[in-house]
C-alpha positions in Angstrom: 97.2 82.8 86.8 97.4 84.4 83.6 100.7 84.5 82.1 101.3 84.4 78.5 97.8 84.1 77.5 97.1 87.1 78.7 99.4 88.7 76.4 99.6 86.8 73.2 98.1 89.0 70.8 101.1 91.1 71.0 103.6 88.6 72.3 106.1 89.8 69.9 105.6 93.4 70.0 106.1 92.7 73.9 109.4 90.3 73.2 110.5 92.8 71.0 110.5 95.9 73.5 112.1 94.1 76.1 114.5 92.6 73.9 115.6 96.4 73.1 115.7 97.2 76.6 118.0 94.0 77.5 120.3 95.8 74.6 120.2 99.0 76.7 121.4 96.7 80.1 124.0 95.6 78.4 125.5 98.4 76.2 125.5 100.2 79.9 126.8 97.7 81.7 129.7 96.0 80.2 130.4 99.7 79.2 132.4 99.6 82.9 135.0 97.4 81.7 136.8 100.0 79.3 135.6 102.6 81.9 137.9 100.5 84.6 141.2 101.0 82.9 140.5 104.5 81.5 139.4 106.2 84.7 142.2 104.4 85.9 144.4 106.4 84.2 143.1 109.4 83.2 141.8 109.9 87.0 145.2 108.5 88.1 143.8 105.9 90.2 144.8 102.8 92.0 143.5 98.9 91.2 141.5 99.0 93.9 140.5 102.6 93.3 139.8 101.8 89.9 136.9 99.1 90.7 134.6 101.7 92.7 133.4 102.3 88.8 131.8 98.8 89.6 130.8 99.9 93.3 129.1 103.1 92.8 127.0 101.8 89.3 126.1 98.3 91.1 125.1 99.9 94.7 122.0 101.8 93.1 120.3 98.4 92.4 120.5 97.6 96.1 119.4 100.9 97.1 117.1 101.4 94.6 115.2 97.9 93.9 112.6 98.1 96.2 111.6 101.9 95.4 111.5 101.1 91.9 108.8 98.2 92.7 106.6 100.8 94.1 107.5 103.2 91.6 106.1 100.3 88.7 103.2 100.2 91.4 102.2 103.6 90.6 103.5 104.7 87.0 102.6 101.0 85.4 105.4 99.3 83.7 105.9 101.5 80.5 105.6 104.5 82.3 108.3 103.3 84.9 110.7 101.6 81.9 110.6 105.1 80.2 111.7 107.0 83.5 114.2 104.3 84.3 115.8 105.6 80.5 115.5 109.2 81.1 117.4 108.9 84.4 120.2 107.1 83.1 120.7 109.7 80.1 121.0 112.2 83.2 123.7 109.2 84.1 125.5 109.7 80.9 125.1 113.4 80.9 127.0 113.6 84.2 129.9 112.7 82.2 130.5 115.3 80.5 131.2 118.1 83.3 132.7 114.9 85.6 135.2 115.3 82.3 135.9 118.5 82.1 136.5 118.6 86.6 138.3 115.0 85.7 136.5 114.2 89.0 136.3 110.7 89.4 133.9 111.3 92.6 131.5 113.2 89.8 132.5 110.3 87.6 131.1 108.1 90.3 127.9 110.2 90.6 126.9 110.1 87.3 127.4 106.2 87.0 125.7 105.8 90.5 122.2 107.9 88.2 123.1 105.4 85.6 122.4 102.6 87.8 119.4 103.6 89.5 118.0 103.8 86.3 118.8 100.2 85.3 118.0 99.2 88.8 114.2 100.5 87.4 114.6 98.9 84.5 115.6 95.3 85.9 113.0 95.4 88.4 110.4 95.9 85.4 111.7 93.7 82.8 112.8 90.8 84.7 109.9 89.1 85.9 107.8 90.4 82.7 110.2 87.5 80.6 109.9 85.6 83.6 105.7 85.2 83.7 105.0 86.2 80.4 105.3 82.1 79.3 105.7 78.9 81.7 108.6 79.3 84.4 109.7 76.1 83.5 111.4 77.3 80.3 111.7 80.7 82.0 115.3 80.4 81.7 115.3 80.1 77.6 113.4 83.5 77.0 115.5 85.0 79.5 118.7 83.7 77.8 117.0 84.9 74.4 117.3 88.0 76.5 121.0 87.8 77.2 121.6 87.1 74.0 120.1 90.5 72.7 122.3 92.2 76.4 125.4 90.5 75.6 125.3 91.2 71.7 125.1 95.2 72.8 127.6 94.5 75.2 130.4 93.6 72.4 129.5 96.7 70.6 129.9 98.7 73.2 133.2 97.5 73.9 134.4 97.7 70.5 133.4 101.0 70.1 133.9 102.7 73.5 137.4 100.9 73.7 138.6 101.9 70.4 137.2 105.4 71.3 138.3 105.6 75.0 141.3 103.5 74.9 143.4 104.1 71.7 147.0 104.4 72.3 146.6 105.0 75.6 149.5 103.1 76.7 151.4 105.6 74.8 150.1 108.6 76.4 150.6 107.2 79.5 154.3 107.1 78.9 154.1 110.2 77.9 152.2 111.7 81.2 154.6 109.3 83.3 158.2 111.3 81.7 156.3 114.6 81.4 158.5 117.0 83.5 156.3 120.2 83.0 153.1 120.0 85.6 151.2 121.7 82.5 151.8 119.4 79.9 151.3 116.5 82.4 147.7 118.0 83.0 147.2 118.8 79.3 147.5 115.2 78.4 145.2 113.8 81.0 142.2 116.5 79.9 142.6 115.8 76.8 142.3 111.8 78.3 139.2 112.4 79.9 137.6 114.6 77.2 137.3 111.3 75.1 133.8 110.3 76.8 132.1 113.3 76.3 131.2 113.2 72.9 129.6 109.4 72.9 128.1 109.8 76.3 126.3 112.9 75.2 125.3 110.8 72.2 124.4 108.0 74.3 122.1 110.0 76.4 120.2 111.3 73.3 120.1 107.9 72.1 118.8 106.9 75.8 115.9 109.7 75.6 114.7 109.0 72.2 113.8 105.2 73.3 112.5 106.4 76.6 109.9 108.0 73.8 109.2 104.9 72.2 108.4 102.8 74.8 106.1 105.7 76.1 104.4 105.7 73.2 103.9 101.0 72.7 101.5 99.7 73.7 103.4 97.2 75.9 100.7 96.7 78.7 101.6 96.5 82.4 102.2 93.3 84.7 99.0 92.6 86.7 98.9 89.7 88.3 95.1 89.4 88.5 92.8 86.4 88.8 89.4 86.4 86.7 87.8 88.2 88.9 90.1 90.6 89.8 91.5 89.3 92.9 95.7 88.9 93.1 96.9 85.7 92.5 98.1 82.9 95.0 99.5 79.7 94.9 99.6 77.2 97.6 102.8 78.3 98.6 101.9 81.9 99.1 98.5 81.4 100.0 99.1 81.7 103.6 102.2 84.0 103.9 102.3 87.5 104.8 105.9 88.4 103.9 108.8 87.8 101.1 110.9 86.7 104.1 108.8 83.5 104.5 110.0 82.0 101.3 113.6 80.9 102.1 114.5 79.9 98.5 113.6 83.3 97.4 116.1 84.5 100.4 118.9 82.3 99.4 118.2 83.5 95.6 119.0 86.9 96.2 122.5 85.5 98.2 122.8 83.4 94.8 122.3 86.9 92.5 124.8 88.7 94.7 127.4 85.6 94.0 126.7 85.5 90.2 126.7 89.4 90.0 130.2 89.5 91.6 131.4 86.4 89.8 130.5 88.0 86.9 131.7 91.6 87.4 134.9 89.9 88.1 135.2 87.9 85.4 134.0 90.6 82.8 134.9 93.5 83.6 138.1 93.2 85.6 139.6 90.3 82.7 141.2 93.8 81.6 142.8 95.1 84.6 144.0 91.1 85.3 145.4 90.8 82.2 147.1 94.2 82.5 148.7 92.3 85.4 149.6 89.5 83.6 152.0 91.9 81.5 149.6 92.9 78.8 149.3 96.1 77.3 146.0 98.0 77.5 145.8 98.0 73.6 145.3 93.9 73.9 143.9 93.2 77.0 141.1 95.7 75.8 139.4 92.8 73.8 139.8 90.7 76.4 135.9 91.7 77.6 134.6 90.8 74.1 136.6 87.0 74.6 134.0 86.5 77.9 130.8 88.2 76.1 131.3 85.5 72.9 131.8 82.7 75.9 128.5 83.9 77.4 126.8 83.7 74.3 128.3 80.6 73.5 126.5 79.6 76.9 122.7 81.4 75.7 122.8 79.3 73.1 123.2 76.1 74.7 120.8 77.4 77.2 118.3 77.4 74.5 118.3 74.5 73.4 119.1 72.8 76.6 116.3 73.9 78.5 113.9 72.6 79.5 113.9 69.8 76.7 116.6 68.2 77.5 117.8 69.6 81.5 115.9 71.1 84.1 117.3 74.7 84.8 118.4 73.7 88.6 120.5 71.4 86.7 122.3 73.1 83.9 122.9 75.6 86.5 124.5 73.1 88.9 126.6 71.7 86.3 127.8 75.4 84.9 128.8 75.9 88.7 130.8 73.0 88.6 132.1 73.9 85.5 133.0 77.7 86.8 135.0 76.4 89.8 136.9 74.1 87.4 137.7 77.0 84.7 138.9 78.7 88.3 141.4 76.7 89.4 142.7 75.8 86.3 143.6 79.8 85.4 145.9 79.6 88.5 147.9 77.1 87.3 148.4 78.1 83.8 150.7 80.3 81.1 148.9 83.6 81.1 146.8 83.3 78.0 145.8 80.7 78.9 144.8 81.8 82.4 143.1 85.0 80.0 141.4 82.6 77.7 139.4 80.4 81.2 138.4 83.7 82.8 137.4 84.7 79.0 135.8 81.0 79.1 133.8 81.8 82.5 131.4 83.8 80.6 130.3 80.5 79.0 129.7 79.2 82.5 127.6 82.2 83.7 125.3 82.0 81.1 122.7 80.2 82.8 122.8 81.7 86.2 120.5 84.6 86.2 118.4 83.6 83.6 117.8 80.5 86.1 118.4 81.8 89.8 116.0 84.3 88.8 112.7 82.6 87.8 113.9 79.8 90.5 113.7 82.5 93.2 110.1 84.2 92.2 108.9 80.8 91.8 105.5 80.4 93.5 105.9 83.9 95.1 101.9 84.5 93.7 101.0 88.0 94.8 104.3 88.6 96.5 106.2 88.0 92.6 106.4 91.8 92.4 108.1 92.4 96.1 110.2 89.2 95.6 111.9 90.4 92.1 113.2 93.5 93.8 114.6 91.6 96.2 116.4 89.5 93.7 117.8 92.6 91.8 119.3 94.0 95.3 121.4 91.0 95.2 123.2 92.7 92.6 124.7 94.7 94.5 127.6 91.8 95.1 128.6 93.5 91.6 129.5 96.7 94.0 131.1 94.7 96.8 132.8 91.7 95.5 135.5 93.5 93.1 136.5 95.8 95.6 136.9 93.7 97.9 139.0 91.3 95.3 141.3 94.7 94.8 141.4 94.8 98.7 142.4 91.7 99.1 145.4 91.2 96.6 147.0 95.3 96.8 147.7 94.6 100.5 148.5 91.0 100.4 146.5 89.8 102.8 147.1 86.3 104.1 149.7 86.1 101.2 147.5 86.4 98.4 148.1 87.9 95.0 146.0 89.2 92.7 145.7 85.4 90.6 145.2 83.3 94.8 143.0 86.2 95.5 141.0 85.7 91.9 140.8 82.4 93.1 139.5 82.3 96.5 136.8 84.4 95.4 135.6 82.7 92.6 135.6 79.4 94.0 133.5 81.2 97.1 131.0 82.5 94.8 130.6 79.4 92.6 130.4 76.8 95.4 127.4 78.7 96.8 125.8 78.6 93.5 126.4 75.0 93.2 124.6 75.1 96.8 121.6 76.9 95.6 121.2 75.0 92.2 121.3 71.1 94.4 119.4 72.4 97.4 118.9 76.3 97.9 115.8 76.2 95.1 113.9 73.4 96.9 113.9 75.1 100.4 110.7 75.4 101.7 108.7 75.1 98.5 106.6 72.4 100.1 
């Protein structure tokens, strides 16, 4: 197979283009977590309500995973990439009459276009880091990745929380003892109005990199042979479908658990800590605590693997390390329950940079197929939180919103933990 040979005379330019579009994922993305709260309250919502920000964005990516692999098919990979950006600056354009309406359902829309864009994007950029180099360190240029998503991510949230979220406790007092039905509604447009000034910039933003990548010369992903013919291994040679490679199967249940672990940890460490007693104006940094832990965690990922752990194995041990950090926020003061979910990011760190090349691995001329399947399980990002709000705002079996925090997690990690000791190995003889 050709992997990175094929591409070294521009391995940088390549590393560099995808390193902006991991920016792009997560400026987006861990953009929901000061979306959460503020939708919450300038949409008066409920918790539960509240996390259908994380639904509706998360569910494109299940919808839209496998289109998107035959839309690469057909448009090549830069063509597709600079699509994927165009659609989610419609996304972000959606907010500004969603604002104006202060419709959460259009609110909903316009993140739902955001995410099929991304869900394009993913599908395209993914497995490029993954076979541009050996799998085996796979999970260290993916991390070098995260590193570039998770770095946008804390800008974002400093800048779209101290945009979208200053003084809002404030206001909310103020809506809460409003006695004139006017006023009241005054205040929350004038809420809601915040996001359509940097969304509008965003999208512009979005369409003017869309040009750039149209205009690299970042070459598309063709697995080929030497003489043309699509590449096999032993494991695919005989195989007609992705749904005869059971650790591929279990890798995309392993994405949906990560994804959800994630989305809880991340972007609902606001809402929990809102719960815990703190006011919006702190727990809005919260995020930014569990992006630092997660690069905290691509940096030991670095220089971890492969040289001195196997993948399978630093993920194992972060699994057992999540489910520990899990437990322990239950029985804790609050900040210190704030600082081990803020601590959890350090413990995700590894998992998609390696369930993902652990999932393709082997997959030969089904790699394309079997990556969209792994970015569907992202869609446990649109399940899992809802589910979590379910659980705890109607106390079912007893639980509240820390037990119910806890069951989950422990769930999702201790499936992970499955995957890293025997998922991965699964039929790969």
């Amino acid at each position: 197979m050709e992997n990175s040979t094929a591409y070294n005379p521009n391995y940088r330019l390549q590393i560099t283009i995808i390193g902006l579009l991991f920016a792009v994922f997560g400026f987006i993305t861990w953009l929901n977590s000061i979306l959460i709260p503020f939708l919450k309250k300038s949409c008066e919502l409920t918790d539960q309500q509240s996390y259908y920000v994380a639904t509706a964005f998360f569910a494109a990516y299940f919808l839209l995973a496998m289109p998107s692999s035959w839309i690469l098919e057909k448009l090549g990979t830069k063509n597709g990439m600079a699509v994927g950006l165009i659609i989610m600056a419609i996304g972000c354009l959606m907010f500004i009459p969603a604002s104006g309406a202060r419709s959460f359902p259009m609110f909903l829309t316009g993140l739902f276009i955001q995410g099929m864009g991304l869900a394009l994007l993913q599908t395209a950029a993914n497995p490029y880091v993954s076979i541009i180099g050996p799998i085996e360190s796979a999970a260290k240029r993916i991390s070098i990745m995260g590193i570039c998503n998770k770095l946008a991510g804390i800008s974002a949230n400093l800048l779209f929380g101290a945009m979208l979220l200053k003084n809002v406790d404030a206001i909310q007092k103020e809506i809460e003892t409003a006695t004139d039905a006017n006023q009241k509604m005054t205040l929350l447009n004038d809420l809601a109005s915040r996001v359509e000034l940097p969304y509008g910039v965003m999208a512009v933003a979005l369409i003017l990199i869309a040009l750039v990548i149209r205009s690299s010369s970042l070459p598309d992903i063709k697995e080929k042979t030497s003489d043309g013919g699509e590449v096999d291994t032993a494991l695919s040679k005989n195989k007609t479908s992705i749904f005869q490679f059971p650790h591929l199967l279990l890798g995309a249940l392993a994405i949906f658990t990560y994804v959800g672990a994630e989305v809880m940890a991340g972007d609902l460490i606001t809402i929990y800590g809102k719960n815990l007693g703190f006011s919006t104006d702190t727990s809005k940094y919260f995020t930014t605590f569990g992006l630092i832990g997660l690069l905290l965690g691509y940096g030991a990922n670095i220089i971890l693997i492969p040289k001195y752990l196997k993948q399978e194995t630093w993920l194992y041990i972060s699994a057992l390390l999540g489910i520990a950090l899990t437990v322990t926020s239950y029985f804790v003061s609050d900040h210190q329950a704030v600082a081990c979910l803020a601590a959890l990011g350090f413990s995700n760190a590894v998992m998609w940079p390696a369930i993902f090349p652990l999932g393709i691995k082997n997959l030969g001329r089904f790699t394309n197929t079997g990556s969209a399947l792994l970015v569907m399980g992202i869609v446990g990002g649109a399940i899992i939180p809802p589910f979590y709000g379910w659980l705890y705002e109607h106390h079912v079996a007893g639980l509240d919103f820390r037990s119910a925090f806890m069951a989950i997690m422990v769930v999702c990690y201790s499936y992970i933990l499955f995957y890293a000791k025997v998922g991965c190995h699964i039929g790969m003889k």
